[in-house]
LUMMI-78971 format. One record per residue (C-alpha): residue in one letter; x, y, z. Coordinates in steps of 0.5 Angstrom, whole numbers, always signed. Example, Ala and Ser with C-alpha at 12.3 -4.5 7.8 and 13.67 -1.06 7.14 Angstrom:
("A"; (+25; -9; +16));
("S"; (+27; -2; +14));
END
This chain:
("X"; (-97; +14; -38));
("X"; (-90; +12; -35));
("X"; (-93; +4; -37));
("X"; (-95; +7; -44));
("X"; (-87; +10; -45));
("X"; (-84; +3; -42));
("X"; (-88; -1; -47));
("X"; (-87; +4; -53));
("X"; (-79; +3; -50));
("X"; (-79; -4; -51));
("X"; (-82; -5; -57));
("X"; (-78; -1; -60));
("X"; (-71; -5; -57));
("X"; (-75; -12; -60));
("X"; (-76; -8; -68));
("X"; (-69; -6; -67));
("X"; (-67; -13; -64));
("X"; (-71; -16; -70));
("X"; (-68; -12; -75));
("X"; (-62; -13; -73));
("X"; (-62; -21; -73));
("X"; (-66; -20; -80));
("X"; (-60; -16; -83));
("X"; (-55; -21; -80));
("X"; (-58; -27; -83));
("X"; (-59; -23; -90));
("X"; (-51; -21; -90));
("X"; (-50; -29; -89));
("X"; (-55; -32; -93));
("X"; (-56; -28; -99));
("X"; (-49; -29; -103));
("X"; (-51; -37; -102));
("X"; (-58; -36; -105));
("X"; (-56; -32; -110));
("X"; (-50; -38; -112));
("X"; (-55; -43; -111));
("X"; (-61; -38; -116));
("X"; (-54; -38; -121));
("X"; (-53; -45; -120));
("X"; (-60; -47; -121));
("X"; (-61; -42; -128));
("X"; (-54; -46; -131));
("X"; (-57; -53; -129));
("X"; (-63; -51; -133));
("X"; (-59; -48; -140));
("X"; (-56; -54; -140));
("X"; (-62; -58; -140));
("X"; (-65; -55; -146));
("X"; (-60; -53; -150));
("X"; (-62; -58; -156));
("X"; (-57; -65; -157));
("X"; (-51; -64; -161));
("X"; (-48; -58; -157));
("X"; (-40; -57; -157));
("X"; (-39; -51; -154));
("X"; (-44; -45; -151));
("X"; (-42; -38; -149));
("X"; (-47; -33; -146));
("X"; (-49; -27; -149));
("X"; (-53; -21; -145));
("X"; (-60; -18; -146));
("X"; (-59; -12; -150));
("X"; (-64; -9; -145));
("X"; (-62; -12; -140));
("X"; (-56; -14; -138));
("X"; (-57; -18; -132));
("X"; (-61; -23; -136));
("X"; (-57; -27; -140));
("X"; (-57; -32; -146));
("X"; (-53; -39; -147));
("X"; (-52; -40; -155));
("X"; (-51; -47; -157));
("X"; (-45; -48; -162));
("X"; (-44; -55; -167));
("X"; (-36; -53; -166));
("X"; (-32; -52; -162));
("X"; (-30; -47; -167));
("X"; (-37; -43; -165));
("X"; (-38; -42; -173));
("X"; (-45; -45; -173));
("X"; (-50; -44; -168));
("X"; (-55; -49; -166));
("X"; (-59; -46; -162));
("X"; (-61; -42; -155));
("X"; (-63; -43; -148));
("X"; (-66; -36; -145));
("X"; (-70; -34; -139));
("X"; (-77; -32; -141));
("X"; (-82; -28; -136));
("X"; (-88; -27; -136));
("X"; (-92; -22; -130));
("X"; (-99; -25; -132));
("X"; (-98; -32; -128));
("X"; (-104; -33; -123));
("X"; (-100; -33; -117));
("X"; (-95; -27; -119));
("X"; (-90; -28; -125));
("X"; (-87; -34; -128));
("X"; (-79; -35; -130));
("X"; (-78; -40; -135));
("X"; (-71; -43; -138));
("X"; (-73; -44; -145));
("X"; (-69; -48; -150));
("X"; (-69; -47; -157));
("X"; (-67; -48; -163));
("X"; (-64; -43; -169));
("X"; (-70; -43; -172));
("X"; (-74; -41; -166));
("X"; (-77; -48; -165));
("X"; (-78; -50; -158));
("X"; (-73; -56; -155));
("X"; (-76; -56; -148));
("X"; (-76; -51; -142));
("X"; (-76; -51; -135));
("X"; (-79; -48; -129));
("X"; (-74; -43; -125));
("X"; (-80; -40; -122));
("X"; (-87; -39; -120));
("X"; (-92; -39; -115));
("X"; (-99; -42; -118));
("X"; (-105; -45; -115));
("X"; (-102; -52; -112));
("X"; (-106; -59; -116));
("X"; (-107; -53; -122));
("X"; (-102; -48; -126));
("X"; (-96; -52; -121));
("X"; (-98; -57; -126));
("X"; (-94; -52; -131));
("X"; (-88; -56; -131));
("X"; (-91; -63; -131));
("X"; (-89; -67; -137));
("X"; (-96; -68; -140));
("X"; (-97; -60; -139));
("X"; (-90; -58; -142));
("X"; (-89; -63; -148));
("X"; (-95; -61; -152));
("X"; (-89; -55; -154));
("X"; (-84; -59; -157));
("X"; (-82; -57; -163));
("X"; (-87; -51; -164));
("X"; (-86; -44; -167));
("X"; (-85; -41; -160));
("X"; (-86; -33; -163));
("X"; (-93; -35; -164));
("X"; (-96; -40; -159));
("X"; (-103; -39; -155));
("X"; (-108; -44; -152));
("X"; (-114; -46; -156));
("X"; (-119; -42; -153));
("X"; (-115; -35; -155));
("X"; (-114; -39; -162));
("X"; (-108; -43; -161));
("X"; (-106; -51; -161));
("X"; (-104; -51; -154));
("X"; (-108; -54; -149));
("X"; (-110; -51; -143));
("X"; (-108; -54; -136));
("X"; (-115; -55; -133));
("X"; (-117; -50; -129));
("X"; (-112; -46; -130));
("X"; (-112; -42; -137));
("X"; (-108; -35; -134));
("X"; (-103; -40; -132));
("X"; (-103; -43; -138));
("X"; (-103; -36; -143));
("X"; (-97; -34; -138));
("X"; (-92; -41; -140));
("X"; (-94; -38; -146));
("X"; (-92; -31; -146));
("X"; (-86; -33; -143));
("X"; (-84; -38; -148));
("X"; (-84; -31; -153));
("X"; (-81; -27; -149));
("X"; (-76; -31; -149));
("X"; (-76; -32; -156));
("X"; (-76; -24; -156));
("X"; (-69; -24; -153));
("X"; (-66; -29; -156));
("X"; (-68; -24; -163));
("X"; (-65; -19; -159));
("X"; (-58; -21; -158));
("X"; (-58; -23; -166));
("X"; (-60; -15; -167));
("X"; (-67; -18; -171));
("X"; (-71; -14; -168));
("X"; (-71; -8; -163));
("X"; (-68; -7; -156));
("X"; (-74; -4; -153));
("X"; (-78; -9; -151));
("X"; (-85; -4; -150));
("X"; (-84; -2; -158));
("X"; (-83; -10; -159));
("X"; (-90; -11; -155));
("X"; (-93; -5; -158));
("X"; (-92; -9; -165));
("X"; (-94; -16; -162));
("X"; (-100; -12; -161));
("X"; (-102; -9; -168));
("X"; (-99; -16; -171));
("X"; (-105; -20; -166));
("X"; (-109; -15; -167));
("X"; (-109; -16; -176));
("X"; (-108; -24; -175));
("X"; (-115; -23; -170));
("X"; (-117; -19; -177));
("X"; (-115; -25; -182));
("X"; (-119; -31; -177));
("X"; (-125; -27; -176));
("X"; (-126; -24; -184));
("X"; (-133; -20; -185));
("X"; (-136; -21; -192));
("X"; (-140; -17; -195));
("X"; (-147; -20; -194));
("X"; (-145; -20; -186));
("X"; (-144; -13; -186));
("X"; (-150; -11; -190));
("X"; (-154; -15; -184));
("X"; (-152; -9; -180));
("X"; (-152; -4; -185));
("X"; (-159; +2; -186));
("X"; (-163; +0; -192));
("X"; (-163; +1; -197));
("X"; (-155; +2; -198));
("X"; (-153; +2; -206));
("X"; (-145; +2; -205));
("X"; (-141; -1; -200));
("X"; (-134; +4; -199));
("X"; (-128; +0; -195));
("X"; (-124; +4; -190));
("X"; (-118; +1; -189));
("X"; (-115; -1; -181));
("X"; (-111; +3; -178));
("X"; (-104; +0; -175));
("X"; (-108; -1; -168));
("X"; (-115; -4; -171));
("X"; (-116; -10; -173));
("X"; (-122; -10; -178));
("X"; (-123; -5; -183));
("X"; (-130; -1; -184));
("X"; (-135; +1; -189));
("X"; (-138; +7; -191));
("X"; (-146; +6; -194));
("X"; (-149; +10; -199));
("X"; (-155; +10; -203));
("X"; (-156; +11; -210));
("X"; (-155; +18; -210));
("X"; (-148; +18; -206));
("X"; (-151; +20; -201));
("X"; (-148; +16; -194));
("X"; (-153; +12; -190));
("X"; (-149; +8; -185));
("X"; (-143; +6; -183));
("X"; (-141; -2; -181));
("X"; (-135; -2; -176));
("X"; (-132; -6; -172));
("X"; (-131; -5; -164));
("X"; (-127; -9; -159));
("X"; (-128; -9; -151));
("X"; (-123; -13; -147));
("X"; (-124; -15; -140));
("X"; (-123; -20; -134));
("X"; (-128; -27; -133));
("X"; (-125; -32; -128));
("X"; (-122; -36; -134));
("X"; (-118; -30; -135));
("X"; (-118; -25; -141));
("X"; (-124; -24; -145));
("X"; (-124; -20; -152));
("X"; (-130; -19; -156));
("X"; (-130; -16; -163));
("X"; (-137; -14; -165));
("X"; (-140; -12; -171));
("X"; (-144; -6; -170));
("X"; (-149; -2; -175));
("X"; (-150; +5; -175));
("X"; (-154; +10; -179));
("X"; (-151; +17; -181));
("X"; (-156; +22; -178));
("X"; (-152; +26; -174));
("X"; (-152; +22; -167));
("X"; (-151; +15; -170));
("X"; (-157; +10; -168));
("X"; (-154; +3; -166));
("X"; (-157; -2; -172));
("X"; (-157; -10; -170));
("X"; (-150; -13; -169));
("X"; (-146; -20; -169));
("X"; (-141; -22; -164));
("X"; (-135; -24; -170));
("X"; (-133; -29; -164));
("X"; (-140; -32; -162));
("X"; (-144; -30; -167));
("X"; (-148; -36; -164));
("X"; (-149; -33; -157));
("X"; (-154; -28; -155));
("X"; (-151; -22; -152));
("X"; (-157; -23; -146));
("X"; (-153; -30; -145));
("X"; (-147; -26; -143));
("X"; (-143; -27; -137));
("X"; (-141; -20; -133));
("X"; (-135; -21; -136));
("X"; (-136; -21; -143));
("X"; (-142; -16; -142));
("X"; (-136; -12; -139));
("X"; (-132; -13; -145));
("X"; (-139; -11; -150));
("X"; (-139; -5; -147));
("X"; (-133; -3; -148));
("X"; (-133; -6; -155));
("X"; (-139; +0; -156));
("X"; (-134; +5; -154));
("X"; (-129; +4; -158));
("X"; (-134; +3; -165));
("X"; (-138; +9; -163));
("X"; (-131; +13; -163));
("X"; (-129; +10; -170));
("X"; (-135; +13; -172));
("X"; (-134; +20; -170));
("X"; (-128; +19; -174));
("X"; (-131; +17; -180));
("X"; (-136; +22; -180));
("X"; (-132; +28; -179));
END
């Protein structure tokens, strides 16, 4: 017992040495490191900034103010600014979150950015700084940029499509802020993301349009009349109520979406579904809007996770409509 106590005894002294040490070297340190992060953060506006920039000033982020933004002015007067260089974050990078420093111009056009930090996947998404990787963006629109696999024109970093959707979330962050500071649009960042969300989800509508012969596919027989129900705020497509020559409804034809996890990151389907009107709706044949050529028994785990998910959601929009 008495070697037991001598040993707790000096484990303690050496925790509490080492803590004291850790401290020490805190205190000393964390003024320069936070010098050299300031230092290193203006360096980077100042590299995005676009050409013919006279005079600048630094404008806090509404909803944050630790975060702030360089304004670049055509005069030395400050009358005509000519774009901006704001941080930008993610928290969807591979390897934890990403801070860039993105230039922009007036309009929201991209400039250029810089890495202020990142921790991904060495010889893949490091590659997010690289020239090949990062020149791609020049000049583009940067509220609505993604990768071409979710619909965009960026190409992806081999093999690092999540560090890819990343560089490009933070390039709308970014964006956001700036809109902040001009008073465009809210300072709360959550009921941003929200309306990002619904808008994405009407754009999914518009690249994915159901015509009327793909949705009688799916639809009982025989359905006389077809009754559009318009999307809701948070849908993406509307839904069809079908009735037969009596006015009598047969079936419904709604749209479900299931997201999950594949090892090249987020998968999202929007499935077709068709359903008969009897009081527990049975499943009719089906069309997966976004691979209308891959059979569901194809699937990898993910996208039959997603499929599931996407049945849960069609089946809720039915029970609505058939209250």
């Amino acid at each position: 017992m008495k070697k037991i106590l001598q040993l707790v005894l000096a484990l303690t002294v050496i925790s509490a040495v080492c803590a004291a040490v850790l401290a020490l070297v805190n205190s000393k340190t964390k003024d320069r490191i936070a010098s050299l992060t300031a230092e290193k953060t203006a360096n980077a506006a100042k590299a995005v900034l676009p050409s013919g920039v006279i005079a600048t000033d630094t404008r806090p982020d509404p909803s944050n103010a630790d975060l702030k933004v360089t304004v670049g002015y055509a005069d030395a007067a400050k009358a005509k600014i000519i774009g901006y260089a704001a941080p930008g974050m993610s928290p969807k990078g591979y390897g934890g979150e990403i801070r860039l420093m993105v230039g922009l111009t007036a309009e929201r056009k991209i400039v250029s950015y810089r890495v202020l930090a990142a921790n991904e996947t060495p010889g893949l998404g490091a590659k997010l700084g690289d020239a090949a990787f990062a020149n791609q963006f020049d000049g583009k629109n940067g509220p609505a940029l993604k990768v071409k696999k979710d619909g965009g024109e960026i190409d992806a970093i081999t093999g690092a499509t999540i560090t890819s959707r990343a560089v490009c979330d933070a390039i709308a962050d970014a964006c956001a802020r700036v809109d902040r500071i001009e008073g465009k649009s809210s300072a709360d960042p959550a009921a941003e993301a929200a309306a990002q969300a619904n808008a994405d989800r009407k754009a999914v509508g518009k690249m994915l349009p159901l015509s009327e012969d793909l949705v009688r596919k799916v639809l009982p027989k025989p359905a006389a009349t077809l009754k559009q129900v318009p999307a809701a705020a948070d849908e993406a497509f509307p839904a069809y109520v079908a009735k037969d020559a009596a006015g009598a409804t047969v079936g419904y034809a709604v749209v479900g979406t299931g997201e999950s996890s594949g090892p090249n990151g987020k998968i999202v389907l929007h499935i077709l579904f068709g359903f008969t009107a009897a009081k527990v709706p049975a499943l009719r044949p089906q069309v997966n809007l976004n691979q209308p050529d891959v059979p569901m028994t194809d699937m990898e785990a993910a996208q039959r996770s997603a499929h599931v998910k996407a049945l849960d959601s069609a089946f809720a929009r039915v029970r609505a409509l058939a209250d």
